[in-house]
Structures are given as structure tokens and as C-alpha cells.
C-alpha positions as CSV (number, residue, x, y, z in Angstrom):
1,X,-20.4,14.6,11.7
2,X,-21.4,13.0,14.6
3,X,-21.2,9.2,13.8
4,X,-18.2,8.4,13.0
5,X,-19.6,5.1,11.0
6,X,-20.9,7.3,8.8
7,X,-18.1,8.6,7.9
8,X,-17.1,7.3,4.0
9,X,-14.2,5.1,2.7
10,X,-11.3,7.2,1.0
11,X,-10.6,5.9,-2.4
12,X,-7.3,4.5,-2.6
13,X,-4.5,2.7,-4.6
14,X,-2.1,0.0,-3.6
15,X,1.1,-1.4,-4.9
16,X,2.4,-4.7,-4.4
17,X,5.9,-4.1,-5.8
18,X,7.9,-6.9,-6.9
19,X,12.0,-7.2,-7.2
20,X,14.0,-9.3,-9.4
21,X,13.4,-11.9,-6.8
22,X,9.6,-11.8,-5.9
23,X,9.9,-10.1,-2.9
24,X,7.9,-7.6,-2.1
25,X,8.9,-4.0,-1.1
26,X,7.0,-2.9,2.3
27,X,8.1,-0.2,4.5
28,X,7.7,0.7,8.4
29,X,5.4,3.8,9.0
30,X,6.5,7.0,10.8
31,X,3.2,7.7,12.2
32,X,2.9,3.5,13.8
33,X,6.8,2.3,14.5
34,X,6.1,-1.0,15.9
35,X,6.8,-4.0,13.9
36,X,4.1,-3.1,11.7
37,X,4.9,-2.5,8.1
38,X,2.7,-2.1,4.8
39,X,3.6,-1.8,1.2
40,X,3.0,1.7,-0.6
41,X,-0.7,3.2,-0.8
42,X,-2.5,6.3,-0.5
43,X,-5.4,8.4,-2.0
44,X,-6.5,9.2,-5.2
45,X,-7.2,12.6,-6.9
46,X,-9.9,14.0,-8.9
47,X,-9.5,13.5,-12.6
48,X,-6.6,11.1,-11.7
49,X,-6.8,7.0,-13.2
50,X,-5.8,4.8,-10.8
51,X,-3.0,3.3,-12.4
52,X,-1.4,7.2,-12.7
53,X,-2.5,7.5,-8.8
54,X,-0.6,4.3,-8.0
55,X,2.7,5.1,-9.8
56,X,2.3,8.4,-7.9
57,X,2.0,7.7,-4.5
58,X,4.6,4.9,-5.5
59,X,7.1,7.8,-6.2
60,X,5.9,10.0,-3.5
61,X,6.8,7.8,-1.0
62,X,9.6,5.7,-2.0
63,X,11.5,7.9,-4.6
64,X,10.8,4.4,-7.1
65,X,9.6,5.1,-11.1
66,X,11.4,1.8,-12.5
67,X,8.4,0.1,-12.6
68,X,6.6,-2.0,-15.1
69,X,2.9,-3.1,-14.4
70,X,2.3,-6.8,-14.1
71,X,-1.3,-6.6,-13.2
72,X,-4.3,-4.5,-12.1
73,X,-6.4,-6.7,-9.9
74,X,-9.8,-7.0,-10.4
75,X,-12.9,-5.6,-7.5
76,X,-12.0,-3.6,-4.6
77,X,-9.9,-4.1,-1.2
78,X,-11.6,-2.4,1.8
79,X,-10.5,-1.7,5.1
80,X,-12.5,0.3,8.3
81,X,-9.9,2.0,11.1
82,X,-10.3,1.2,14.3
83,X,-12.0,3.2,16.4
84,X,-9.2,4.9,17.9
85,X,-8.2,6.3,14.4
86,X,-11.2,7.2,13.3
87,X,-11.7,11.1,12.8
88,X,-8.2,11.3,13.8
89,X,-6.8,10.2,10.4
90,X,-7.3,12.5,7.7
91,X,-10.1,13.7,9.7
92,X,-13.1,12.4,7.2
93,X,-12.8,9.1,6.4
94,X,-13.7,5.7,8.4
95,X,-11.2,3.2,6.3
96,X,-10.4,3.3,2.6
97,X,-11.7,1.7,-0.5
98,X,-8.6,0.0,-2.9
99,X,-7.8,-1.0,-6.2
100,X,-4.6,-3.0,-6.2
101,X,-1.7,-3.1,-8.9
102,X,1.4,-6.0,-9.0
103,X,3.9,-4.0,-10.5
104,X,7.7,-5.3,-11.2
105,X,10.7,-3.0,-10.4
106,X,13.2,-2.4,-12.6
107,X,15.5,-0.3,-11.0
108,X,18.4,-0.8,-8.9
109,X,18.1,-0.3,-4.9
110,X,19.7,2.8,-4.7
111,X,17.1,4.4,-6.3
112,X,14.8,3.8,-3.2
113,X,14.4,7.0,-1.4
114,X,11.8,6.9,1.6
115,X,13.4,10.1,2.9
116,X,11.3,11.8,0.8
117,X,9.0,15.5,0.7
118,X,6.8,14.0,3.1
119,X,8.0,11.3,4.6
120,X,5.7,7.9,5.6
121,X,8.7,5.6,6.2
122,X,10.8,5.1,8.7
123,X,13.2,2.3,6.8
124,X,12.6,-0.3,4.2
125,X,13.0,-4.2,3.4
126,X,12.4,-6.7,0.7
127,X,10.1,-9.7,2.4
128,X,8.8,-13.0,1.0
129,X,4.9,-13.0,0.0
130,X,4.5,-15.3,2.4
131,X,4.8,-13.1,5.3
132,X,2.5,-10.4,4.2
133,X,0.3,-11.7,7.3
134,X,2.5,-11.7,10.1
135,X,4.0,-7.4,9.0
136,X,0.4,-6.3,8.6
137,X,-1.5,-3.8,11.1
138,X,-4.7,-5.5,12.6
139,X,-7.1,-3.7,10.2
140,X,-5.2,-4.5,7.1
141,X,-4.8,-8.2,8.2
142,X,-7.7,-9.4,5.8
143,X,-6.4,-7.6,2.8
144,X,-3.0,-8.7,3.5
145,X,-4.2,-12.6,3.4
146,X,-6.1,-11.5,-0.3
147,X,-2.9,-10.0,-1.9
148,X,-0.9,-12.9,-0.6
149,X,-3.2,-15.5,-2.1
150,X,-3.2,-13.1,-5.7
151,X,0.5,-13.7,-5.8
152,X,0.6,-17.4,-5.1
153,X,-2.2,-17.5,-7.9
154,X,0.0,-15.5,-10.5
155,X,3.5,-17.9,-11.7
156,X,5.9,-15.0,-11.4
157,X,9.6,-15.6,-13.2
């Protein structure tokens, strides 16, 4: 494919995962090590629902399955890579296409495991909502601010 802007959005899942506390679980990528981090995502299959896609890329790349679902939100989160990524990443897409799930986990730490089949991770922290923003690549910045304002708009105990 020539243009590149034609290239289509991957569909995609996202977890905003939630400890006892309300912070939320991100982790720094092996593939971007600077003080960028994000919080789990990743494709979806064929056949697969998105709430099974989300719990599996959850578990593919943080070892977690104590998790309970607070909510599914509602419409779509889109992102487009920057130039310099496109074609490179996965090869066929320009950006990626998300549905979001809140989710609570109800496991203990030491069941986090980012050192897993395939790795993404490099390591692993617990921030506030708040900073979503300011851990967030440049072309995820947008989406970040949205699932910031969806957890100040939910009263989490």
C-alpha cells in the first residue's frame, strides 16, 4: 500500500485497571523506554468479544486474572501513529480503534508478572488518575485526558 493514510485502524481493547486504592496499573514499554508509560492494550481476534479480548491481553501482558469488571465504556477511543511508526508497527495499521473497560483487581501484587511469553514491559507502578496525562506518549495524549475524565466521573470506593 502506498499511502500510508490509508492504511486502517486495528481494532483494539484497553484496560484501565484499578487497585484497592484507585490507582491505576500502567507499565513502561520495551519497544519505547523513555518516561513513557501506558496501561494494558492490544488487538482483538476474530470471533473474540471484547470483554474476553480485554481480560486476555490483560493476562498476556501482566500475568493479572484477579479482576472484576467495573465498567465497559461506551463509543470508541481512536488514536493515528505518527508518521515515523507508521508501516513500521505491525506493518498494516495507521493507529488503532478502542473500546475501554475499568476493571478492579482483586489480586495481591505478587501476582503481577510483566516478564511474561512476550514481553511489552519493562517494569510496573501504581499511579494516581490524575497523572494519566503527563506518562502518556504524544499520540495517546488525547485518549489519556478522556479516560482520566471517565474516572473522575465514576465515585469509586
Amino acid at each position: 500500500m502506498n499511502n500510508k493514510n490509508n492504511l486502517p485502524l486495528r481494532i483494539g481493547v484497553g484496560i484501565i485497571l484499578l487497585n484497592s486504592n484507585n490507582q491505576v496499573f500502567v507499565g513502561k514499554r520495551i519497544d519505547n523506554p523513555k518516561n513513557f508509560w501506558q496501561m494494558p492494550q492490544g488487538g482483538v481476534n476474530q470471533n473474540e468479544n471484547f470483554l474476553e479480548a480485554a481480560k486476555r491481553e490483560l493476562e498476556e501482558e501482566t500475568g493479572i486474572k484477579s479482576v472484576k469488571l467495573i465498567k465497559e465504556l461506551s463509543g470508541w477511543f481512536e488514536y493515528n501513529l505518527p508518521k515515523n511508526l507508521l508501516g513500521i508497527w505491525k506493518g498494516k495499521y495507521k493507529g488503532q480503534k478502542q473500546k475501554w473497560f475499568i476493571m478492579k483487581f482483586t489480586g495481591k501484587n505478587n501476582e503481577i508478572k510483566i516478564k511474561t511469553k512476550n514481553p511489552e514491559f519493562l517494569s510496573w507502578k501504581w499511579i494516581e488518575p490524575s497523572e494519566l496525562p503527563n506518562i502518556a506518549v504524544s499520540f495517546k495524549l488525547n485518549i489519556y485526558k478522556k479516560l482520566k475524565q471517565e474516572l473522575n466521573s465514576l465515585s469509586l470506593n
